[in-house]
N, C-alpha and C positions, 0 to 999 in steps of 0.2 A: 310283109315288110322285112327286109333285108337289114339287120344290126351288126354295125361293126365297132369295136371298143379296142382301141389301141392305151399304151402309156408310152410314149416316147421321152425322153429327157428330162422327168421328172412333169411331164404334162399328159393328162387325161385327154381322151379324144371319142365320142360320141360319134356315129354317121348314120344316116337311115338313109339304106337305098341311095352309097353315094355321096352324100350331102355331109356335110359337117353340122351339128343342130346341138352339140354342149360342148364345150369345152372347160378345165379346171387345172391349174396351177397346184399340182398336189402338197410342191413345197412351201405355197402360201396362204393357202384356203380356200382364195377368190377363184369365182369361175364367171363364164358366159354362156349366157343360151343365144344362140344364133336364129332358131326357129320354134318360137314357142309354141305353135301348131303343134309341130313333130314333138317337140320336149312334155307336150300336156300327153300326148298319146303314152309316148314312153312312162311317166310317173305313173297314170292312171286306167294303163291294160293289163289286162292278166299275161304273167312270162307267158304263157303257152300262144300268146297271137305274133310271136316274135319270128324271127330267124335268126337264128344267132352260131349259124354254121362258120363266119369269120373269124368268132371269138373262141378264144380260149374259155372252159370250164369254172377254171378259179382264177378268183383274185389272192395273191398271198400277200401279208397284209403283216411285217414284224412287227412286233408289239409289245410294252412293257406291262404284265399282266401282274395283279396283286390280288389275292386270293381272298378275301375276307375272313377272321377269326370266326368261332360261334357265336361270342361277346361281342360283336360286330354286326351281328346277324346273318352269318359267313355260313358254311357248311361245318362239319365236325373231323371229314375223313379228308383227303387227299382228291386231288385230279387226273385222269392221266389221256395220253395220247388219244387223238380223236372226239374228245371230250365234246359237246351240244348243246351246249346251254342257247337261251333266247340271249341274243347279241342287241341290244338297245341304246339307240344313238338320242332321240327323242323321245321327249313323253307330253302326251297333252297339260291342259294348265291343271284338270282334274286327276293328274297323276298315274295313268293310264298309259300306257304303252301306244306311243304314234305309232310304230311297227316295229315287228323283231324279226330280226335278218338271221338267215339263215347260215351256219359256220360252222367250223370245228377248227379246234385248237390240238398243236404238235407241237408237243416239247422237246424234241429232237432225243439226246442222251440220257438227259435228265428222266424221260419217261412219264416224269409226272410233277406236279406241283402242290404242298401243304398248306395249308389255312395258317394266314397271316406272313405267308412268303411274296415275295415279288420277284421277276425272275423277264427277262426277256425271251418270247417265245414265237410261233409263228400261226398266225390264223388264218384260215382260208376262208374265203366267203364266194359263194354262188354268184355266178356276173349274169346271170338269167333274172336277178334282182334289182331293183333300180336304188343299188348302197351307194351310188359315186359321188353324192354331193355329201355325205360323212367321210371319205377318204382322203384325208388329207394330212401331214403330219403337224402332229400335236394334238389330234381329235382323240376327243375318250369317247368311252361309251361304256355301257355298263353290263355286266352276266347278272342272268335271273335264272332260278329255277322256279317257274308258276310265277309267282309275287314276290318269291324271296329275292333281295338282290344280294348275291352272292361274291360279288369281285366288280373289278375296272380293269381296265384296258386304255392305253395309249396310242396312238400310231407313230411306229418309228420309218416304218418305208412302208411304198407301196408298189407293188409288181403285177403284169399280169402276163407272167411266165408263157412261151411260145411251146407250142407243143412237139412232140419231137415224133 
């Protein structure tokens, strides 16, 4: 199968092999699934049955990030470029992580970020991942390291940068 993931105008675009099968209004929330056949395939395959030679790599994704204290249950030391923590938009009702998406975070100058800062930065996320119904602006989500939750996140924009 053939994946193609555009963002045009502030709007998300899904295609399989062609077809148009989600689409999402980034600056509003709402989206559509056109083909819930293809749309059950896409949630429920492993990335590697894909093709996703059309797509770009990452998603970048600005973000207001805020660090958690240690008195918060935060970390102790600092962040910096490239940073991996588990990215968590859902949790089951048992508290459990529905999935953690795969990212890293670039603080551009700054280089890095302290516990109990907020600071707006830039996250990248894997589009070999099925993140696009959490991408939307005003969506949090939450950093974990194992169980610790460590910080949130915002979305300020969403990009999915053309390759050059």
């Amino acid at each position: 199968m053939i994946i193609k993931k555009e963002i045009i105008d502030h709007e998300f675009y899904l295609w399989f092999n062609g077809k148009l099968v989600f689409k999402k209004w980034l600056d509003q929330g709402s989206s559509k699934v056109f083909d819930y056949h293809a749309w059950g395939k896409y949630t429920e395959y492993s990335i590697t049955d894909f093709d996703l030679e059309e797509t770009p790599p990452l998603y970048h994704v600005e973000c207001k990030l805020t660090l958690y204290t240690e008195e918060e249950g935060g970390r102790v030391s600092a962040i910096r470029n490239g940073y991996r923590p588990n990215n968590v938009f859902e949790y089951e009702s048992d508290g459990n992580f529905k999935y953690a998406f795969v990212g890293d975070f670039q603080f551009g100058e700054n280089n890095l970020i302290e516990p109990g800062k907020t600071q707006n930065v830039l996250a990248r996320f894997l589009t070999s991942q099925p993140i696009e119904q959490y991408l939307h602006i005003g969506q949090k989500w939450w950093l974990h390291e194992d169980i610790n939750k460590i910080g949130e996140a915002e979305v300020i924009k969403v990009e999915l940068p053309k390759e050059k």
